[in-house]
Every structure is written in C-alpha cells, then in structure tokens.
C-alpha positions in Angstrom: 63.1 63.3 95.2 62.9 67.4 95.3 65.3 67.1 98.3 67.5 65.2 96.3 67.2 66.9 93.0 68.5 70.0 95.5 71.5 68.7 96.8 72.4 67.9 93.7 72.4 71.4 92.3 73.8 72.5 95.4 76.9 70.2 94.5 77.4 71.1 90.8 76.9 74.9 92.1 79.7 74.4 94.5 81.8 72.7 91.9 81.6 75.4 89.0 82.4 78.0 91.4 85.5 76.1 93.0 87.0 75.3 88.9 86.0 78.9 88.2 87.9 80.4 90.9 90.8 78.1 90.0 90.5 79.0 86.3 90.8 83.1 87.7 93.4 82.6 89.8 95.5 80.7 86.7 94.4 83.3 84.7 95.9 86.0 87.2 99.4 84.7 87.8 99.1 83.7 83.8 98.9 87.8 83.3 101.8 88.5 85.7 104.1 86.4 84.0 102.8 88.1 80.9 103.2 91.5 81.9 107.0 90.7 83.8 107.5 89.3 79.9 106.4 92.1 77.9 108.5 94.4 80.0 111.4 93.1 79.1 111.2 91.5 75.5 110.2 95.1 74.1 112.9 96.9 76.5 116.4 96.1 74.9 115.9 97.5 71.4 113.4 99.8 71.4 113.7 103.3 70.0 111.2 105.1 71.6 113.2 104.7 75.1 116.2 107.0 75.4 118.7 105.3 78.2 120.5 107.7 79.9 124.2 107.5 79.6 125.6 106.8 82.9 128.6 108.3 83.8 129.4 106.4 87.0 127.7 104.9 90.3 128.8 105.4 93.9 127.9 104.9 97.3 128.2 108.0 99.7 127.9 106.6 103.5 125.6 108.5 105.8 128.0 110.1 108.5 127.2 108.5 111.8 125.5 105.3 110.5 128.1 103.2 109.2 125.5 100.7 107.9 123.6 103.0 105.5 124.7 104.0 102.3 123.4 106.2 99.7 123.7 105.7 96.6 124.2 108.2 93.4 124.0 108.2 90.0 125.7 110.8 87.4 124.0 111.2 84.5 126.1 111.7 81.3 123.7 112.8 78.9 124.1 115.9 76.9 120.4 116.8 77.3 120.3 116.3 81.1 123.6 117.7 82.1 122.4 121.2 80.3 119.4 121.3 82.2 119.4 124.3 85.1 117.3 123.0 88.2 113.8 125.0 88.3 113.1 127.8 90.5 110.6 126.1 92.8 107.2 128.0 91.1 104.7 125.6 90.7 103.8 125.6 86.6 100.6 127.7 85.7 99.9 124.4 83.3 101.5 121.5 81.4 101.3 122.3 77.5 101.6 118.3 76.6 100.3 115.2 77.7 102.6 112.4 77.0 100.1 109.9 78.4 97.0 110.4 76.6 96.0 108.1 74.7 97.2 109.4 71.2 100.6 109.9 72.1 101.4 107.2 74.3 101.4 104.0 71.5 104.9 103.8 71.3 106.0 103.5 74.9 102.7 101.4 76.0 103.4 98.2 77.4 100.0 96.7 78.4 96.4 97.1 80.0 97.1 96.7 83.9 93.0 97.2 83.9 90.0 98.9 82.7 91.2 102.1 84.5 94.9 101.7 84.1 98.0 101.2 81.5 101.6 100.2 82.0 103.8 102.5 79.6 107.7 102.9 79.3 109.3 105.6 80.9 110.9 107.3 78.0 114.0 108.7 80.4 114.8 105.7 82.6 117.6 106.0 85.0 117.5 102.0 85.2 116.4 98.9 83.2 112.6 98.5 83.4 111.7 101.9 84.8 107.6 101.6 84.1 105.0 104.1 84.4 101.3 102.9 85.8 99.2 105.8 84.0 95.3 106.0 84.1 93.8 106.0 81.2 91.4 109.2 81.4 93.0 111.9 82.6 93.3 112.1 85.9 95.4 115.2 87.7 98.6 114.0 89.4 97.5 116.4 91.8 94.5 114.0 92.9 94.0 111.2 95.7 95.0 107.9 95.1 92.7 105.7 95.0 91.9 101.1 95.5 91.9 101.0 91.6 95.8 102.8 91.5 96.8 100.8 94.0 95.7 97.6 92.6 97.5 98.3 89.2 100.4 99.3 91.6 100.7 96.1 93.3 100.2 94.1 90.2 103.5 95.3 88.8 105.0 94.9 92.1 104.5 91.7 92.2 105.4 91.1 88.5 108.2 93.1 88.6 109.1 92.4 92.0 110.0 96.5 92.3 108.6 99.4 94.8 106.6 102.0 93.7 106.6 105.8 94.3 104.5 108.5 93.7 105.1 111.9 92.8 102.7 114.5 94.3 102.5 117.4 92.6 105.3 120.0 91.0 107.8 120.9 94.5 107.7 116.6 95.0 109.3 116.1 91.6 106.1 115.5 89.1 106.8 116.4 85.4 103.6 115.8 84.2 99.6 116.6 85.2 98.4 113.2 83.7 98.2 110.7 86.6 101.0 108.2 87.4 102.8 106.2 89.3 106.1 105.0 88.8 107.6 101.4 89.4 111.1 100.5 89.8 113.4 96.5 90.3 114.9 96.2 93.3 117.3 94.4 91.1 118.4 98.3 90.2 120.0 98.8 93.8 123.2 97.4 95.1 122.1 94.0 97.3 118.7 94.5 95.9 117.5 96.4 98.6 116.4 100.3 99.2 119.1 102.2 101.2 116.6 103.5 103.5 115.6 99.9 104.4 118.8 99.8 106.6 117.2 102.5 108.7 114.4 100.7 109.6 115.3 97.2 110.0 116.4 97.9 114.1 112.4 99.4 114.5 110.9 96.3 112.8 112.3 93.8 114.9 110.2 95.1 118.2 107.5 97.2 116.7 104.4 96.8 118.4 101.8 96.2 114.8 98.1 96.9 115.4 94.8 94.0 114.3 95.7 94.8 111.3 99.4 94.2 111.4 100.2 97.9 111.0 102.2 100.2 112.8 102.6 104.2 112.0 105.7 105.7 113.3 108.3 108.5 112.5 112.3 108.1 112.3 113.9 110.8 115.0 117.1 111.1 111.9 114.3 112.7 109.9 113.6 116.0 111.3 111.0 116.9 109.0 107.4 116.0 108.1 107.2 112.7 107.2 105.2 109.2 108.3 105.8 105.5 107.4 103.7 102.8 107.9 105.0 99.2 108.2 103.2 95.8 107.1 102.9 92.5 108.7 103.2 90.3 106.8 104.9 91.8 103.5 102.1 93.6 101.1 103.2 91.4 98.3 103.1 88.0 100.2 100.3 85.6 99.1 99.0 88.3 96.9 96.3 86.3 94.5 93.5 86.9 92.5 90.9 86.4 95.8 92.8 89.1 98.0 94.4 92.1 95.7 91.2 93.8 95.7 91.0 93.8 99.2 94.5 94.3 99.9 94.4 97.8 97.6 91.4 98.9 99.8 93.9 98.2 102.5 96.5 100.4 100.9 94.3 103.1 100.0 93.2 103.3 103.7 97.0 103.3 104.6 98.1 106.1 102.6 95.5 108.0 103.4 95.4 108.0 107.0 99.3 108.6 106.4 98.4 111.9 105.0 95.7 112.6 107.7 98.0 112.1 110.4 100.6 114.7 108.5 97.5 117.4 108.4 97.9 116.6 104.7 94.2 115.4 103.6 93.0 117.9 101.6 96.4 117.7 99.6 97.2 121.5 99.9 100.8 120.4 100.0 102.6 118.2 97.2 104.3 114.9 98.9 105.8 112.4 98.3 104.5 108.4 98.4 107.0 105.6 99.0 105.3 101.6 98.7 107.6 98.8 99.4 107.0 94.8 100.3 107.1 96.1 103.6 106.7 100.1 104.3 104.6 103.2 103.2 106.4 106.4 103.6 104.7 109.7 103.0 107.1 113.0 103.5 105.9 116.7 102.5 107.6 119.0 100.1 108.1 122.5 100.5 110.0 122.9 97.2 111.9 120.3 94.3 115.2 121.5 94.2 117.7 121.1 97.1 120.0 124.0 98.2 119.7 125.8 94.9 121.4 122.9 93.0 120.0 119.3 93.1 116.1 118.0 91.6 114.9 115.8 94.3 111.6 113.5 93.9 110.7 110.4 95.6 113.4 108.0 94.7 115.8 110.5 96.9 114.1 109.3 99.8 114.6 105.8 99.4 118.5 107.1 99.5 119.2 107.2 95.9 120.6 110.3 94.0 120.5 111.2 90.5 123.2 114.0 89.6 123.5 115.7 86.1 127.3 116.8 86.3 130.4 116.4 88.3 129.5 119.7 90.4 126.5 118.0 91.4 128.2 115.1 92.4 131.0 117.5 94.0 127.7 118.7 95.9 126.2 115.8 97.6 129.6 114.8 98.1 130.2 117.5 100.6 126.9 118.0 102.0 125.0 115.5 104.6 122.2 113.6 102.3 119.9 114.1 104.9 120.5 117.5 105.5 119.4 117.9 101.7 116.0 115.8 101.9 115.3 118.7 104.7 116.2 121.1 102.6 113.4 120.1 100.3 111.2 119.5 103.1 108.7 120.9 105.9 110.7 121.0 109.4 108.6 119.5 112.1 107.4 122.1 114.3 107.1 120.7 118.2 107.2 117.6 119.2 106.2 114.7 117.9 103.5 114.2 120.1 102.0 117.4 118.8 102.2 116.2 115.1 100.4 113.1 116.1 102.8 110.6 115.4 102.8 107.3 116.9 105.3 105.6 117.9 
C-alpha cells in the first residue's frame, strides 16, 4: 500500500512538471509574439522617434570580389548632415542618460527581463531599430554578460534581426548607459548582412569543434579582428528550456573572442557583431575613418551611413575595407603569433 501510495505521487509529480513546462514554454513563444507586436504597433506614428530622412540607398561593390556588395545610406536630415565627425578623444563623461529610467517612458517598448528593457532608438536609420538597455546603470564600457545575451537573443528571435554592440567611445558608443542594439534583416537588400557573402566559401568546409564552433580570421581583413561561427544557427530551436543555456554559451563565445584578441581586460573599445550564425569581435583604434566618416559596428557588417554627398563622394572613391582599417588595429605578425585559428 505505501509502495503504491508512492508511485502514485511519483506519477502526479511527473505530470505537473511535464504541463508546467508546457505551460512555460507557451508562455515563452506567447511573449515573443508579444514583444515582435509591440514593436511594430507603437512604431508607425509615434512622436517620440525621429526617422531620419533618407536621401538615397546604394550598393558600392568591393573591388576584387564581385559577389560582395556594400551597402550605403545618405542621410538627409538637417540635424545630421551639420554634424562635424569627432576628433577621436574619448569624452571625460556623458552629461545625460537617455536610458535611465526617468527619461526613457516614451521610447520604452517592454520588459525583456528583470535586468533588461527594450526601448526605441530615437534616431533609427531603419524601421524597428531597438535598443536592449539594462535597467540599472551599467557602463557601456563593461563585459557582457549570460543575462545581456539572453535579452539579446530574445529579440533576435522575435525580431528575427542581428545584434551589435558598441564598445566604448572610438567603436561608435554615444552613450555610458549599457546597450545593445538590434536590427531586421528585413533592412538589408536580400535580407542578408553584406559581410555574410564573405564567409559563406569558409563555412562550407570549416572544421567546428564538440561544441560546433570554430574561431577563425578572414586574410581580406588585415587588422585585429576574430569571428566565431555556430553549428547549428544560435537561433535554431531556441525555447524556453535552452536560452539560458545557450546565453551562457554566448557569453563564453564572446569572451574567449576577446581573449584570443589580447582584449580581456577591455583596455581597448571593440566592436561585437551576433548573427544566426557568426560572432565577430574587431578592435578600434579610433571612430572616425580618414578624418571624415563615423564608423560603429553596423560598418562591419558592410553597411554605411553617410551625412552628405561629400561623404558619399568619399566612400565612393576609397576601398571600404581600406576604411574599416583605418578605424582599426593592424595585425602585427602573423597570424599565428596573434593566436588565431584557423
């Protein structure tokens, strides 16, 4: 009877935990779909968001690699085609946080978590351009850690966009307060990062560790820089059951990215790319290219943003890639001495 009376709390037991993690794993994809909706119903007419005119859109090929393009953006705004590019000093301090939680009401979107909140950004260069902000201040200037990059993939999955991660002042950061930024592939021509063209050859016979990683450097990017490739995609299967152990994953990833660049204690700014399938990690020396064009992450995914025709005169006339090593450390040696795998 007691043996009995056992299995049959054993069985019940079972049972609430299987509905319960059924009921959590509706309840996760239930707050995707709401987040993906928020996003967009409080987008198209809402004051506090100031869309950038857009003055036109091209596609610049690279010379030498007939399939990769980059594409640029000139911005027609009054307000951003007055603005003179910085002189590379790194700001004593930032007088005004944007993302605290007094001042960001009118651009919040939701709670991504107890740590973190999706907000607006207030200049977007594209539809849906969303910021993932901690909520206590947290210096941009910090690690990231499991907790950012299980916000992160959150609105990469509900988005179904790519991250990227301003490190510090020279990478392109604005402000101190903490944030990453999220942006739709659905905002590039074919849906698709530029730089994804560069590494589709590699993919097909790279050699993936247990874990279904692989660390290697591209030889067209002669400066200090690392990406990491997935297997399978970040994104795929993500559920309620695996995205806390898929950010500890990811936190691992990025930092070991920055180990192997000699970056770990952060004493230069970066850069941080996350796609479905890539991590890319590149150091900056300084934010504005050859005296005339900003530069943050988004640049690296070989997308421009110019603020006037000169600009756009600029890039024209100049190799793209010769720009992103402008802003850039050269590699020093060979790869082998940098540690890089291949």
């Amino acid at each position: 009877c007691v043996q009995e009376t056992g299995t049959s709390i054993g069985v019940i037991t079972f049972g609430f935990a299987f509905f319960y993690s059924l009921y959590q794993e509706k309840a996760f994809f239930q707050n995707l779909r709401e987040i993906r909706k928020k996003i967009k119903k409080n987008w198209k007419n809402n004051p506090n968001i100031e869309k950038l005119n857009i003055k036109c859109e091209n596609i610049i090929p690279l010379k030498g690699y007939q399939d990769i393009q980059f594409y640029v953006k000139v911005i027609a705004s009054e307000k951003f085609a007055k603005a003179k590019p910085s002189d590379n000093r790194i700001p004593v301090g930032y007088k005004f946080d944007p993302f605290a939680p007094e001042h960001r009401g009118k651009i919040f979107i939701d709670d991504l978590s107890e740590t973190h909140a999706l907000l607006y950004n207030k200049f977007p260069l594209v539809p849906f351009h969303v910021l993932i902000v901690t909520k206590e201040f947290e210096p941009q200037c910090t690690l990231l850690g499991k907790r950012d990059f299980e916000a992160a993939l959150k609105v990469m999955k509900a988005l179904d966009s790519f991250i990227f991660f301003n490190g510090g002042p020279n990478a392109g950061a604005s402000q101190e307060h903490k944030h990453l930024q999220a942006i739709p592939y659905s905002s590039f021509p074919y849906q698709t990062l530029p730089l994804d063209a560069l590494l589709k050859d590699g993919e097909e016979e790279a050699n993936y560790d247990e874990d279904g990683l692989r660390y290697f450097t591209l030889p067209l990017f002669q400066f200090k820089h690392i990406f990491c490739l997935f297997k399978p995609n970040i994104t795929t299967g993500l559920n309620y059951d695996n995205i806390k152990q898929r950010s500890e994953l990811l936190a691992l990833v990025y930092k070991e990215c920055l180990r192997r660049l000699g970056n770990g204690d952060l004493h230069h700014h970066y850069n941080f790319i996350l796609t479905r399938r890539w991590i890319f990690v590149v150091l900056r020396k300084c934010e504005v290219a050859l005296g005339m064009i900003k530069i943050n992450a988004v640049g690296f995914t070989g997308s421009f943003a110019v603020r006037s025709d000169q600009e756009y005169e600029f890039l024209q006339s100049n190799d793209p890639i010769k720009i992103l090593h402008s802003v850039s450390f050269p590699i020093e040696g060979s790869p082998e001495q940098l540690n890089y795998d291949y």
